[in-house]
Each structure stands twice: as C-alpha cells, then as structure tokens.
RODO-2510 file (C-alpha; in nm, 4 decimals, decimal comma):
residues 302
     n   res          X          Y          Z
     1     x     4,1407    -1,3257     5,3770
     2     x     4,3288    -1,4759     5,0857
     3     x     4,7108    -1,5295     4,9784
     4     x     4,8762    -1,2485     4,7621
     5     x     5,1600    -1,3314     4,4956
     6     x     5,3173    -1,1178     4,2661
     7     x     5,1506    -1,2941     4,0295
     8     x     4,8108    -1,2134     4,1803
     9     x     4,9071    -0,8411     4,3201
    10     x     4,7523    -0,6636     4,0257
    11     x     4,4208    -0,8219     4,0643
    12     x     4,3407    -0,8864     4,4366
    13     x     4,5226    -0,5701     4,5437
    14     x     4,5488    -0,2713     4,2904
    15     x     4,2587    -0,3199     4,1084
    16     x     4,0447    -0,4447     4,4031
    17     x     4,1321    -0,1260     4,6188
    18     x     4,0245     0,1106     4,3596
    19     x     3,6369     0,0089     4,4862
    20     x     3,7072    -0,0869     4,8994
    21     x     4,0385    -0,0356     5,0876
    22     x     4,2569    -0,3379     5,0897
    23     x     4,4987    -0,3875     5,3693
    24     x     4,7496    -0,5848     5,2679
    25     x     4,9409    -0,7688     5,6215
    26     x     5,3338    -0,9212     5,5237
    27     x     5,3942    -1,1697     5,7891
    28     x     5,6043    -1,5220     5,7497
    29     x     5,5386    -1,8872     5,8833
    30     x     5,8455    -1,8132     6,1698
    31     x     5,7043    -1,4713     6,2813
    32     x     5,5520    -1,5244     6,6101
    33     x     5,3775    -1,2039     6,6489
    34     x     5,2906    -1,2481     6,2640
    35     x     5,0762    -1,5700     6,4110
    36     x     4,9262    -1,3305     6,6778
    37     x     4,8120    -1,0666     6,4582
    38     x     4,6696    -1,2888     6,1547
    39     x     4,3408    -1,4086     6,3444
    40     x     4,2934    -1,0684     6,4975
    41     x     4,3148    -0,8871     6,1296
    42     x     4,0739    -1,1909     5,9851
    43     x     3,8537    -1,1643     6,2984
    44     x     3,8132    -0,7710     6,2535
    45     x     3,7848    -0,8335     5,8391
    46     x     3,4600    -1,0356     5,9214
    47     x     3,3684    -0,7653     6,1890
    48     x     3,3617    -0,4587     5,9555
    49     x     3,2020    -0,6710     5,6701
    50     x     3,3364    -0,5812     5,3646
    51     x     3,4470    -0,2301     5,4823
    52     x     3,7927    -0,3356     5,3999
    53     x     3,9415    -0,6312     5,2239
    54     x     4,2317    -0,8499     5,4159
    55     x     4,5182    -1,0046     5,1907
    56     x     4,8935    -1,1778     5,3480
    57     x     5,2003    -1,1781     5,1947
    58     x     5,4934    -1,4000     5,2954
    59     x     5,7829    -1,1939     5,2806
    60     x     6,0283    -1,4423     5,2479
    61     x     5,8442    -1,5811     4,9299
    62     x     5,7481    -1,3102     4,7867
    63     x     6,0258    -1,0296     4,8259
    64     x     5,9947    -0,8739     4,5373
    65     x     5,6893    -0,7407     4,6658
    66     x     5,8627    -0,6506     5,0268
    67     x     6,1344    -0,4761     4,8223
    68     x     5,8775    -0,2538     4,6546
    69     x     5,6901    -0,1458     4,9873
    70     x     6,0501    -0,1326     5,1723
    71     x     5,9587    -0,3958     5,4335
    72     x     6,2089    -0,3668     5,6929
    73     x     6,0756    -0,5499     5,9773
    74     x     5,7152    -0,7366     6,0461
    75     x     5,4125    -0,8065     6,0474
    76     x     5,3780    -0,4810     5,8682
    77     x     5,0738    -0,3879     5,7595
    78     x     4,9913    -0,1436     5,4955
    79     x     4,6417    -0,0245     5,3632
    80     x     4,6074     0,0239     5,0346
    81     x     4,3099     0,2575     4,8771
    82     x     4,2601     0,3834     4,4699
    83     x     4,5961     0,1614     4,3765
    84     x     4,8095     0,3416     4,6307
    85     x     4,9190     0,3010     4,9937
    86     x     4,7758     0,5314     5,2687
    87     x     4,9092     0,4092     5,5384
    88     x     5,0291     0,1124     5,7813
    89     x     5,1439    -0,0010     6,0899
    90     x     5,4434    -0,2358     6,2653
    91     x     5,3881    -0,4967     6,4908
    92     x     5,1290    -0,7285     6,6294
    93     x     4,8672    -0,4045     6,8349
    94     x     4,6119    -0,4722     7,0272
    95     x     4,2523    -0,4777     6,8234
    96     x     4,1368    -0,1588     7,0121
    97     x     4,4482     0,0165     6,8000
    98     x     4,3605    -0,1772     6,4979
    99     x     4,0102    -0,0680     6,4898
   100     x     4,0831     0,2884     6,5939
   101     x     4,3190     0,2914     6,2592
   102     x     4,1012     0,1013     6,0418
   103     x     3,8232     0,3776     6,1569
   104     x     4,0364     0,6350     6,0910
   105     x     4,0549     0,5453     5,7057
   106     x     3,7599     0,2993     5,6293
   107     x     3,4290     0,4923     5,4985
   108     x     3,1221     0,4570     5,7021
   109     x     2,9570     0,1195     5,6198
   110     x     2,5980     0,3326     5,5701
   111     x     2,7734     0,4478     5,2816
   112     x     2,9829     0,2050     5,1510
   113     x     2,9051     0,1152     4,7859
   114     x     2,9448    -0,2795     4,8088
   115     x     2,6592    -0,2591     5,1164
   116     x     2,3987    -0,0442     4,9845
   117     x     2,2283    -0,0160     4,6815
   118     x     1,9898     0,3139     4,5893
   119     x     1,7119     0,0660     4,4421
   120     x     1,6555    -0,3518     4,5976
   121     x     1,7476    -0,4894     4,2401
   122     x     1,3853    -0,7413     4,3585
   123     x     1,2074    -0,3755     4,3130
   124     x     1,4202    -0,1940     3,9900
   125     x     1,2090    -0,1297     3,6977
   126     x     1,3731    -0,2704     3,3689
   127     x     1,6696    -0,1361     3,2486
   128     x     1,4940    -0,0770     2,8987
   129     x     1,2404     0,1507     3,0687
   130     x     1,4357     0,4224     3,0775
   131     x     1,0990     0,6320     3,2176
   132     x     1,0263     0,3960     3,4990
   133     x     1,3819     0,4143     3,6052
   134     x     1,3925     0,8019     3,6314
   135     x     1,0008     0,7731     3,8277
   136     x     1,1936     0,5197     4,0257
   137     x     1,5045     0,7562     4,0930
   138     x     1,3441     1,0434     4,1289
   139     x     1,0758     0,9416     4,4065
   140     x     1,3688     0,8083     4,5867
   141     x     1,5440     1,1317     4,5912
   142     x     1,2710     1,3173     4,6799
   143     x     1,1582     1,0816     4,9951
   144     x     1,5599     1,0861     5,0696
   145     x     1,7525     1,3788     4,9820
   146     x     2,0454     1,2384     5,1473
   147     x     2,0564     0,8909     4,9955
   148     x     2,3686     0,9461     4,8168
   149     x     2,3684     0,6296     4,6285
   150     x     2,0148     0,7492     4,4655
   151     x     2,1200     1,0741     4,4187
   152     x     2,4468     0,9795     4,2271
   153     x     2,1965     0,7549     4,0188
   154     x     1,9576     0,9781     3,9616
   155     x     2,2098     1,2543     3,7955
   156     x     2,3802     0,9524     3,5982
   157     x     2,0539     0,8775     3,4206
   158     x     1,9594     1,2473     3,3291
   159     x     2,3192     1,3065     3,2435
   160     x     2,3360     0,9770     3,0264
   161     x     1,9542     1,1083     2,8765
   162     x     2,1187     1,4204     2,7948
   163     x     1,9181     1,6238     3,0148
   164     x     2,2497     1,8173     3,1334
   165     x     2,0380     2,1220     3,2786
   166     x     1,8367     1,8638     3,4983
   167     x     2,1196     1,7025     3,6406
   168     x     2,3144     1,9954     3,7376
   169     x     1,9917     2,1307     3,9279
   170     x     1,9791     1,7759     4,0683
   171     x     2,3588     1,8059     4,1522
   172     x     2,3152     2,1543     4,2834
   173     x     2,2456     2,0294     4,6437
   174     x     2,5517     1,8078     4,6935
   175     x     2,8042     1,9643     4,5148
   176     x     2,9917     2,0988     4,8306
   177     x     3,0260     1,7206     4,9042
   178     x     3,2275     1,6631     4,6028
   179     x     3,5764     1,6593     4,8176
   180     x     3,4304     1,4049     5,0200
   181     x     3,2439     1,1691     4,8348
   182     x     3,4203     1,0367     4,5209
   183     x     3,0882     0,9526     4,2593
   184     x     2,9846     1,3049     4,3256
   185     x     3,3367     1,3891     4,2199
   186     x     3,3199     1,1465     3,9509
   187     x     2,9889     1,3493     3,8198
   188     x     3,1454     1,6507     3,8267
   189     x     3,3879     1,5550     3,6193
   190     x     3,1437     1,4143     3,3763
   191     x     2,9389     1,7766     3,3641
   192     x     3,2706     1,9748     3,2979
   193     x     3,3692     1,7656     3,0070
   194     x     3,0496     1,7807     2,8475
   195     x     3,0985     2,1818     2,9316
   196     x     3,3848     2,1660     2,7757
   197     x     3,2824     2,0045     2,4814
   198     x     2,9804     2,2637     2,4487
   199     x     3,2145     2,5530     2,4596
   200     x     3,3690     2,4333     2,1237
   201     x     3,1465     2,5254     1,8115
   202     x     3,3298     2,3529     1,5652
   203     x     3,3295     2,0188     1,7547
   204     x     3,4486     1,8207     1,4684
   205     x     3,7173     2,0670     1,4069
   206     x     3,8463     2,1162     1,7703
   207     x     3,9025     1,7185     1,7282
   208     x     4,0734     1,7745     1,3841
   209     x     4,3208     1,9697     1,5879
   210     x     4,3894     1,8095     1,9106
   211     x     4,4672     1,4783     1,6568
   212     x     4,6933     1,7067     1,4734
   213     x     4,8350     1,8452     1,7649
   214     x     4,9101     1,4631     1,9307
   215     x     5,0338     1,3208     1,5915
   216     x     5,3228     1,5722     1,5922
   217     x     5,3689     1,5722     1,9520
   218     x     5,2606     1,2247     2,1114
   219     x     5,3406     1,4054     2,4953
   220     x     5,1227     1,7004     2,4057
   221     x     4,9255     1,6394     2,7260
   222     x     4,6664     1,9153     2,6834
   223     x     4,5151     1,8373     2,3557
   224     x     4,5306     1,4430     2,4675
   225     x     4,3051     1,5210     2,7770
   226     x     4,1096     1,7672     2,5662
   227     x     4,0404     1,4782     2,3552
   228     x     3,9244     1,2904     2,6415
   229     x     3,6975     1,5211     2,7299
   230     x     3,5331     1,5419     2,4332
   231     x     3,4905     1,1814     2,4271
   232     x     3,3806     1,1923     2,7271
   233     x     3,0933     1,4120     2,6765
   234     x     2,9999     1,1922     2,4120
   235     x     3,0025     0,8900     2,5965
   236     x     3,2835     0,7543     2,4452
   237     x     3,4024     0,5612     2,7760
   238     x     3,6776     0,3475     2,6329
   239     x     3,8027     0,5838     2,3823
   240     x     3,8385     0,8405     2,6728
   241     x     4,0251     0,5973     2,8720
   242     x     4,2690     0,5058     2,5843
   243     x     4,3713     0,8442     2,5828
   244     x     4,3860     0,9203     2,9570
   245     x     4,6616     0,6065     2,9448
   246     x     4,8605     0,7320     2,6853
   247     x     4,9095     1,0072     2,9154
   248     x     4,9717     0,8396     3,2034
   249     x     5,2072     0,5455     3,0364
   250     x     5,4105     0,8851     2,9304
   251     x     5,4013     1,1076     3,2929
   252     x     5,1660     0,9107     3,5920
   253     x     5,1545     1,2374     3,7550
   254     x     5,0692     1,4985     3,5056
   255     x     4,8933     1,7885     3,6114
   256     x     4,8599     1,6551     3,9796
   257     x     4,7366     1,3328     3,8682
   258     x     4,4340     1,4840     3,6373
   259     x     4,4780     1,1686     3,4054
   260     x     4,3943     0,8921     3,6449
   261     x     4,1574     1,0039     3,8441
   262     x     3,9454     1,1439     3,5324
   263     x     4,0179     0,7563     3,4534
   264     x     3,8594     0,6617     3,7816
   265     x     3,5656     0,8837     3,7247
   266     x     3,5024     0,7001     3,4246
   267     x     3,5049     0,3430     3,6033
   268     x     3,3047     0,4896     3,8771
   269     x     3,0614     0,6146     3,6067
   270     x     3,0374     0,3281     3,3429
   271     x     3,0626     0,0372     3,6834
   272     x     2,6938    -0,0965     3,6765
   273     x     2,5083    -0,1134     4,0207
   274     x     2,5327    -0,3766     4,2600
   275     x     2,3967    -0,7424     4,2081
   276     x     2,2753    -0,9375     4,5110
   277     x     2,4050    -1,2913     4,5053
   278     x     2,3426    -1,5788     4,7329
   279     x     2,5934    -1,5602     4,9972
   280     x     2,9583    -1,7251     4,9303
   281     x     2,8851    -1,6635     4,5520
   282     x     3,0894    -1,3952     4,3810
   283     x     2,9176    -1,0910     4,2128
   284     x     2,9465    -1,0570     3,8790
   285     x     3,2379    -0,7976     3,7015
   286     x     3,1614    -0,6001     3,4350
   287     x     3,4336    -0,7211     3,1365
   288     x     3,4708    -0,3861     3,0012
   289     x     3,5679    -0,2222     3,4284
   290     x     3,7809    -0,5044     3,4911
   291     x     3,9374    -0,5088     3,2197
   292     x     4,0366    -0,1235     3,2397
   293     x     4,1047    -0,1852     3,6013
   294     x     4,3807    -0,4391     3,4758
   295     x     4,5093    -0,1924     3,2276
   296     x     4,5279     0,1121     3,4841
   297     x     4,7237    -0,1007     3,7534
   298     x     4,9693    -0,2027     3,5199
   299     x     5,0159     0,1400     3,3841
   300     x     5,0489     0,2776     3,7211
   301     x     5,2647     0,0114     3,8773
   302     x     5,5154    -0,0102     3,5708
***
C-alpha cells in the first residue's frame, strides 16, 4: 500500500495499471469506516500477492483528484486497469464482498505476468545465443502447450528472427485466445503490421506518401497509423509509438481506440521478461517502457 498525490498519480497509478490492476481506495483521517476498510484492503493486497496493487488517496488533500473521479461520498474505491477505471465500490463491505469483486476483475495468479516467468532466469541461455534461446523456447512449448508465457515468447523470438511463417504456425493454436489474453493480442497485432507492410511493394514509396499525406494534413489518421505499421514491422518500436501519440494527442479515441492499444502492444512487446530480485528489492524498469508509459498517461489523461 502506498500514498497517492497528484503529483505521483501518473506514475504509481496510470502507468502502473497498464501491467497489474491498481485499486486506488479515497478515504480521509476523520472517516471512520475509511479506518475500517484500510487494513482489510492492505490485508487482502498481501493475500492476492501482487494480483492487484493497493494505493489511498485523502480526499480532502488531494481533491483535485476526487473532482476528476466524481467522489461524492467515501471510502470509495475504484479499480483501475490499462490507465482507465473499471469499476468500484462505496463503503466499508465485508472482505467476503471485497474478494468476490476483486475476483471478478483480477486475472488468475497462474497467469499473471509479474508471478510467472516462461524460463527461471537461474536456467535462460544467454541472451546473445539467439539458438539456445529458441531450443530453450521451443522444448518448453512442446512439453507445455498451454504455458502461455512460453508460448508468447516463443512467437516473439521467431517473429523478432524474422521467421514470420514460423510464428504464425506457432500462433495458430492460440489465436482464438486473442480476446482473452492481451500478449497474444499484442502478437497479433505485431503479425498484421508486418502483413501490412508486405502487401506494399514499393515500401519506400508507400512511406514517401503517408509523409506526404501527414505533412499536408497533420490529423490524417490513416496514413499516420499506416506509418506505424510499417515501422512496426520493421521494428521501429519508438518511432511507431511517436506516431501512435500524435494521433492520440489529436483524437484519444480514434477508430475505437486503435492508437493506444497498438501503443500497448508495443510496450507489451518491447517490455523485457521478468527479473527475480531478493525480496523487498524493486525490479528493475526498462528506461525506454517507462519512459513511454510516462508519455502515454500524460497523453491520455490531458
């Protein structure tokens, strides 16, 4: 459980929800059912280890905050997932309601990325052994066909080796799970731009044009994702992501949100796996995700 300013909002809340579900519980120091609920929510936060992440906001010091989530009475809590509220409750329940609502939304912790890594980083080969990682991959897949977290990795490598054929017959027997599962979305995403991109004999002069096409019209939309894709497909992370937020700094919700969750894909994609750190220690971030992560919360929240 930690404190949550406006200051500190972007950070511990936006940005941390877009990997585990944050629920974020306004109470205040005169709130007697606020000083009920607050050990029950940090007792249950230990519980589901790390299924969900526990922030408090005082209201009364921080109501700009309130104001923006329309905090009309409390303790009101309200869980936030992939930068945006889901849902919430009122009032101090009992923990049988809590957990029956925090089940509800919370994925299964057998799945859950922070918990479970494909490969014990003690038994990964070297990163630069870009052969011993697919033996590695691929024997895990095949003694576990429904180890999602190997199977996710196992496509990312072929996909990154430019084996495209291999990874969509690798794909092939999870892709009805790609409304469920959000890397397998993520990968899908990742194939159809680099479709995309193969469609397009003149490469270099499809670019030519979408460029054209945004320098006379900076809210032409379809030749700024097209661009994006094509970056995409060349592995062009952080040029793809510059142009997914010009769109979205123009229109958050163009084309039923294509722009930012394409941008998610991309941080689910280019996020490296898991290190295991001595317990209390911090994992380390990525510069380039967190720094994205920064620059999509503020987008979204402006």
């Amino acid at each position: 459980m930690m404190n949550v300013t406006v200051e500190n909002f972007d950070d511990e809340v936006v940005a941390a929800s877009m990997q585990t579900p944050v629920l974020v519980d306004f109470w205040a120091p005169w709130c007697g059912p606020c000083k009920a609920l607050g050990p029950l929510l940090e007792k249950l936060e230990t519980a589901y280890a790390g299924r969900f992440k526990l922030v408090k906001i005082d209201s009364d010091q921080e109501q700009e905050l309130s104001q923006a989530f329309g905090i009309r009475s409390i303790p009101t809590c309200v869980l936030m997932f992939q930068g945006k509220p889901v849902d919430g409750f009122m009032g101090a329940l009992p923990e049988s309601q809590i957990r029956e609502f925090l089940d509800k939304h919370l994925p299964a912790d057998e799945v859950l990325e922070a918990e479970v890594t494909s490969v014990e980083v003690s038994d990964a080969p070297a990163a630069d052994d870009p052969e011993a990682v697919y033996q590695a991959l691929h024997q895990a897949v095949l003694k576990n066909p429904d180890d999602e977290n190997a199977r996710f990795d196992f496509i990312k490598l072929l996909l990154q080796l430019g084996r495209d054929d291999d990874a969509k017959v690798a794909f092939a027997p999870v892709i009805a799970k790609t409304a469920l599962v959000r890397r397998f979305d993520s990968l899908q995403r990742w194939m159809n731009a680099i479709d995309f991109a193969a469609d397009r004999a003149d490469l270099t002069g499809a670019n030519a044009e979408f460029d054209a096409k945004i320098a006379a019209n900076k809210r032409d939309f379809d030749s700024r994702f097209a661009k994006a894709q094509t970056l995409i497909a060349a592995q062009n992370w952080t040029g793809a992501m510059d142009e997914l937020l010009e769109i979205l700094m123009r229109d958050k919700a163009w084309a039923d949100d294509l722009a930012r969750k394409t941008f998610i894909a991309i941080l689910d994609i280019i996020e490296p796996p898991q290190v295991k750190v001595a317990d209390g220690q911090i994992p380390p971030v990525d510069p380039t995700v967190a720094t994205y992560r920064r620059r999509l919360s503020s987008v979204v929240l402006s």
